[in-house]
N, C-alpha and C positions, 0 to 999 in steps of 0.2 A: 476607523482605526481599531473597535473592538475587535478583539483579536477570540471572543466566546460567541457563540452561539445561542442568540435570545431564548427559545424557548428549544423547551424538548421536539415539542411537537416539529419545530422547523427542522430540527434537528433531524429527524427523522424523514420527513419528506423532502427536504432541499440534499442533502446528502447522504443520504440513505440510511435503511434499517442495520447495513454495517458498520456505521461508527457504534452503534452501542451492542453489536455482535460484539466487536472486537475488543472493546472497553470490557464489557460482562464474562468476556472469556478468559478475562486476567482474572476474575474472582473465582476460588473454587466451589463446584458446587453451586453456582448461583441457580433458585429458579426462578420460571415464569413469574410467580409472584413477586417477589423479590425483584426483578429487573423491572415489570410495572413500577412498583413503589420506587425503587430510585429512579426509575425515570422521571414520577412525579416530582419527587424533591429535587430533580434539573431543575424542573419549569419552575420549582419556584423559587431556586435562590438566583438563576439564571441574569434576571436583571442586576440583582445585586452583582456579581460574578464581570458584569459588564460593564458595574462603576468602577470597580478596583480595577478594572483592567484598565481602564480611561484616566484614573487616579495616578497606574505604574505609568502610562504614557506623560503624563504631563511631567510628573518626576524627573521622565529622560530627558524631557526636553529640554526640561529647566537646566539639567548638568550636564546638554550639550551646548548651552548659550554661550557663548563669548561676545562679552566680557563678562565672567564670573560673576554670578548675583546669588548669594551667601543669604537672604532674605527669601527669593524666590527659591532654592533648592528647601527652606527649611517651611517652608509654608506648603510647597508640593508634598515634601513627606507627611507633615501633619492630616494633610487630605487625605492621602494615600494610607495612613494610622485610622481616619473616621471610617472610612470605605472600607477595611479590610475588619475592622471590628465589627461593622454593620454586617455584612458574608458571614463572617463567624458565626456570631450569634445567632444568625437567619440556620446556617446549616446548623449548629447545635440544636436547635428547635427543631426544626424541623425530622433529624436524626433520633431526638427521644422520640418523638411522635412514633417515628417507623419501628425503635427496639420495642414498642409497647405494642406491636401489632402483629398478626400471627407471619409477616413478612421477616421478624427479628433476623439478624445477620449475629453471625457465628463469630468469635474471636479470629479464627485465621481467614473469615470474609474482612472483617472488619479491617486488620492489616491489609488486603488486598485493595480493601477501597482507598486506604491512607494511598495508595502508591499513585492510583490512578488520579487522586487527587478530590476524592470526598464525591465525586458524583459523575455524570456522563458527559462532564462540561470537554468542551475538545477545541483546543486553537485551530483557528480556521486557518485556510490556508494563506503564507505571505506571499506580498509578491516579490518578484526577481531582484536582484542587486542595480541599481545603475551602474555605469560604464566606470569606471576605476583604471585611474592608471597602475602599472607596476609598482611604482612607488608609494602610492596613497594603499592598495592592495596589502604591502607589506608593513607599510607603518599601523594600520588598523590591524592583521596580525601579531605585531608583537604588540598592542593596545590589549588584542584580545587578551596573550596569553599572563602579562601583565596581571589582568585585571580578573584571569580565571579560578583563584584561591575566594575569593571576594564573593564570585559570581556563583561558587559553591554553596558558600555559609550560604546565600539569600537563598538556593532551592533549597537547601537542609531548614533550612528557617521557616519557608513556607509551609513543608513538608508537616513541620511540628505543629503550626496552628490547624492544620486540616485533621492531624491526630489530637489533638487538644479536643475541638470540636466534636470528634467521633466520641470523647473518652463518655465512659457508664460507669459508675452516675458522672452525672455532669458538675463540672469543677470552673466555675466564672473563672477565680484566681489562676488556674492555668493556661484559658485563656486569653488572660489580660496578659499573663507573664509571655507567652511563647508571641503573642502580638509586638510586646514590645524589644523583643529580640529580633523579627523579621525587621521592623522601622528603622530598629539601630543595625542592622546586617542593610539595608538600603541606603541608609544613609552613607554609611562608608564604603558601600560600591557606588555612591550617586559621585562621594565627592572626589574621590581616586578614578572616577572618570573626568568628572570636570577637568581635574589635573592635563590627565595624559591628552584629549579633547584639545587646551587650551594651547600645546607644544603643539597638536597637530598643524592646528589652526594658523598659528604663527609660524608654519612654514610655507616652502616651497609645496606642502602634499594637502592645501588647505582644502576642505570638501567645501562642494557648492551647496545651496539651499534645496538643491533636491537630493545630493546625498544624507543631509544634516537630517532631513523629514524620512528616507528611508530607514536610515540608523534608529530613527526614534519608532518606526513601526517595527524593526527587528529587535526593539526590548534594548538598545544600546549595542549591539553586535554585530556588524556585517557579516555575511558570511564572503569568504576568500578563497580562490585558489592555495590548497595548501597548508589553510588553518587547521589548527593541532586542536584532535579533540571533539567536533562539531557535530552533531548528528545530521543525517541524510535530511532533504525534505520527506514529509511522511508518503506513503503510497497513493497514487494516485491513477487507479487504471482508466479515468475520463481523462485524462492527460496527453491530447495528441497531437501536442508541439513537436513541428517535424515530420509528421504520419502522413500518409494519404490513404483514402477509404478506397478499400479493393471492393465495397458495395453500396449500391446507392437507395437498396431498401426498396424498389420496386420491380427489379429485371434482372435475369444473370448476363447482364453485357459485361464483357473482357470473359466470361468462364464460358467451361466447357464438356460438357459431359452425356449423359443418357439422359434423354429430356422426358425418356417415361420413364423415370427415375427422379429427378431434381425438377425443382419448383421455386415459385417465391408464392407464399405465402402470408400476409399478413405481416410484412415486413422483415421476414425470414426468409433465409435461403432451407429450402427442405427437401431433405432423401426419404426418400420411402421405400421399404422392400417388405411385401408380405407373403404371408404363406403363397398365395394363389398367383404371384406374381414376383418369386424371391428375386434377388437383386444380387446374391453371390457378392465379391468384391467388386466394390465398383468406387467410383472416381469422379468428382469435379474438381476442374482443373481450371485455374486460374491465368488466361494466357498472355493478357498485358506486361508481364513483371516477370523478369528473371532476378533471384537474388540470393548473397550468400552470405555476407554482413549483417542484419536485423534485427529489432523487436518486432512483432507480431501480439498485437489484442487481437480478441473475440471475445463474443460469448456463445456458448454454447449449451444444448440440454438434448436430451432423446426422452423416447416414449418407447416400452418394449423391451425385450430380453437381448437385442443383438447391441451391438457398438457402432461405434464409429472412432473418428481422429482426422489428425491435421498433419497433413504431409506438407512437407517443405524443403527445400533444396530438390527438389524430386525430376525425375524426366517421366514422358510418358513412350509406349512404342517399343518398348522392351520385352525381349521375349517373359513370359509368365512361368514361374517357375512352379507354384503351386499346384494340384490339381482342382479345376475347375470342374465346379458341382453338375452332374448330369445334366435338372431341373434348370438351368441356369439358360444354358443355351448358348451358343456365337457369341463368343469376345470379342468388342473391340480393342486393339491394345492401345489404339489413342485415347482412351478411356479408363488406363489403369497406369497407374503409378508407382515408380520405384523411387526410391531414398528414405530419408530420416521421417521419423512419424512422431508426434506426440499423441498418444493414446488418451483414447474417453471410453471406459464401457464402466459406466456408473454403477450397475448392477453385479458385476467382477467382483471380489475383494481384494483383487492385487494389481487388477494394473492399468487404472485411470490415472494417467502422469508420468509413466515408463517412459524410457527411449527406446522405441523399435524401429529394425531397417528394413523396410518393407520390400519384399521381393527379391533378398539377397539373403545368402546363406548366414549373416551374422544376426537376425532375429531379436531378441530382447537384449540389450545391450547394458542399460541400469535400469531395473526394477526400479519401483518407486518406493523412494525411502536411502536411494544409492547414489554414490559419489565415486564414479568409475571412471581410470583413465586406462587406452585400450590403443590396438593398434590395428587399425581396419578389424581384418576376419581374424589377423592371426593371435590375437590376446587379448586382454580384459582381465584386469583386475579392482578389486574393491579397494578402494581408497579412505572411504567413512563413512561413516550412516547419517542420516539427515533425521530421520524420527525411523518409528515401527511400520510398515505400510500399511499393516491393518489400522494401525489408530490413526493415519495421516487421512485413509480413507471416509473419515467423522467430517472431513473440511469439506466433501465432495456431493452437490447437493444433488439426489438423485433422479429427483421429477421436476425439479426447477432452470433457473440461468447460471450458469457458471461461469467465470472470468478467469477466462486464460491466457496466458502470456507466454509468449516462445523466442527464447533469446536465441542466436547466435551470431556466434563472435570465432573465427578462425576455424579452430576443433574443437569449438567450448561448442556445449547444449545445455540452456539451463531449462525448463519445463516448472510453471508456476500457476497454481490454481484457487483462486480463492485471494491470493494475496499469501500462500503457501506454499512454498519453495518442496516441491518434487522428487526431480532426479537430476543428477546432472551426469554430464557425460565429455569426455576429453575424447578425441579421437585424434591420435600423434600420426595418425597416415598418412603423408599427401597427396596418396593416390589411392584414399577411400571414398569411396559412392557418396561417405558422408560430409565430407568434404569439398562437394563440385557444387557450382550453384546450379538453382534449378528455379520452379516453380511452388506455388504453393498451392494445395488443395484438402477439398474434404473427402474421408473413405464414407462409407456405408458399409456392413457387415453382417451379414444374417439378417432376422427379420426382427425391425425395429423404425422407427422415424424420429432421424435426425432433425434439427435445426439447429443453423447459425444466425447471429448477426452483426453490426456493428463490425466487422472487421477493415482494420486499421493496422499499417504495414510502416514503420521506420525502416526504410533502403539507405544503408551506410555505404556502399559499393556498387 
């Protein structure tokens, strides 16, 4: 049921060096050193971190029991008061240690760490809801929102003993004080659940022993169709409930393309085009799956000055509109592809994440950084900006793996990299290219070596 992550270190190798990318990128300015040191002060109040969290559970439990025990909810809190002062105090110590070190954190780090919660502790991931009727559904709903005023004060509460802890110099008495307003902020959300809990209980919408134990690992809160207020589960791009793998990591079986060109490699699918052997545009093409509803994962990375991308909805066998490089040689046109593209050319500064329509006269559609709704060929307009494309292009790692995601949904495109929302694109046509389903595949472009892998395809249609 701990809901933290033992140590840093697991932290790091069980779920990767991006949970504390993306923690340390809430801090400004943070460096290298800096990120060491607080990584170390994870690992060590970590444990601690894992009692309170076991502390908050028993708590829930206690003030989901029926029949009401007024003994047991006030003895859970007391626990839940020793464990959360024992954390404190571990991260106050451990915090002077760090401002006395040439790692020291700056006052507008220092609020940044308040937010993320004192260090690179990160709830791990829940599981899924049990089965819920309609009615149990909507009776824990208005439970929720009920008990949502309550459920504030306790994070503003929490909030303040992490900032207590952080403060310089160090102040016990604020401490103790902001401690003993989180216990009294839990206590009266333990027992304004017990309440609403014991009505449920006593009805017709009474939960069973495995929803009572779910509730108690969701912190007291189901999540519901339609609950007001709730945040998403976090990101999760190993998530592929639903997916089937368009590769199986040792063969290109179902693809299709210039096979003195594409390869598998060391668990990669790889395009290669060099000088003495250019590759001009060229195309593997994925032939198992036609599809027009989708997410699409990979990940992807090149080597070299050329690009590549990921076509999708695409056909192949189309006349070529472009012209085709001297040195190139005989097209095959079952080997090149027209439709929607999500662009990679990591080395560019503008358009890794774009929407382009490959082999049609409508070309770059939303640059990256754009929120464009558009009518096949005949308009396009900007709609909103998502970031600067230059500074979006900081997320895009350029001799490494990248994690891409390619949504669509009708004449929606949304293009996501890193866990970094791109460009999106609307296309109101219903008789645009971008619009038709098709296949998916990878380009090769000038001279450069591609690699994919891991690609994982949700087909909603």
């Amino acid at each position: 049921m701990a809901r933290h992550l033992a140590l840093a270190g697991l932290l790091v190798a069980i779920v990767g060096a991006s949970i504390v990318a993306q923690q340390a990128a809430g801090i400004p300015g943070i460096s290298p050193q800096q990120t060491q040191a607080l990584t170390e002060l994870t690992a060590a109040i970590a444990p601690l971190a894992d009692a309170a969290a076991a502390a908050r559970d028993r708590l829930v439990a206690a003030t989901l029991t029926v029949p009401r025990s007024a003994a047991a909810i006030s003895a859970g809190a007391d626990a839940l008061k020793a464990a959360e002062r024992t954390l404190a105090v571990a991260r106050a110590d451990a915090f002077s240690a760090l401002q006395s070190s040439p790692a020291r954190f700056a006052p507008g780090q220092v609020a940044a760490l308040v937010a993320i919660g004192g260090s690179f502790l990160r709830a791990a991931g829940r599981g899924g809801n049990p089965r819920l009727t309609e009615n149990q559904r909507a009776a824990l709903a208005r439970m929720t929102l009920e008990l949502a005023p309550l459920t504030d004060t306790v994070t503003k509460a929490r909030s303040d003993v992490v900032a207590a802890s952080l403060a310089m110099p160090r102040d016990d008495r604020s401490i103790a004080a902001s401690l003993d307003g989180l216990i009294r902020a839990e206590e009266a959300l333990g027992e304004a659940r017990s309440e609403r809990v014991a009505v449920i209980q006593a009805s017709s919408n009474a939960l069973t022993p495995d929803q009572i134990a779910a509730l108690v690992v969701l912190g007291g809160t189901m999540r519901t169709t339609g609950l007001p207020f709730t945040e998403p589960d976090p990101p999760d791009f190993n998530d592929h409930d639903g997916y089937i793998s368009l590769f199986d990591g040792v063969s290109l079986k179902g693809w299709d393309g210039n096979p003195a060109i594409w390869r598998v490699e060391n668990g990669a699918i790889v395009g290669e085009s060099t000088v003495e052997r250019p590759s001009g545009n060229s195309y593997l093409a994925f032939r198992d799956v036609d599809a027009r509803d989708f997410t699409l994962k990979l990940e992807i990375k090149t080597e070299g000055s050329g690009g590549t991308g990921i076509q999708y909805r695409s056909k192949t066998g189309l006349p070529w509109l472009a012209t085709i490089p001297s040195n190139v040689g005989a097209v095959n046109l079952a080997w090149m592809m027209t439709g929607p593209q999500a662009d990679f050319w990591p080395m560019s500064p503008v358009y890794t994440g774009q929407f382009y329509s490959e082999n049609t006269p409508m070309r770059v559609l939303a640059w990256r950084g754009q929120v464009v709704e558009g009518f096949g060929a005949a308009r396009k307009r900007l709609m909103g900006t998502i970031g600067d494309r230059h500074a979006l292009g900081a997320v895009v790692r350029p001799t490494d793996w990248n994690e891409y995601t390619i949504i669509a949904r009708g004449g929606t495109f949304i293009h996501i990299i890193n866990g970094q929302l791109m460009a999106v694109m609307i296309d109101d046509d219903p008789e645009s290219s971008n619009n038709h389903g098709g296949q998916i595949g990878i380009e090769i472009e000038q001279v450069t070596k591609v690699f994919v892998r891991s690609v994982w395809l949700k087909k909603l249609n």
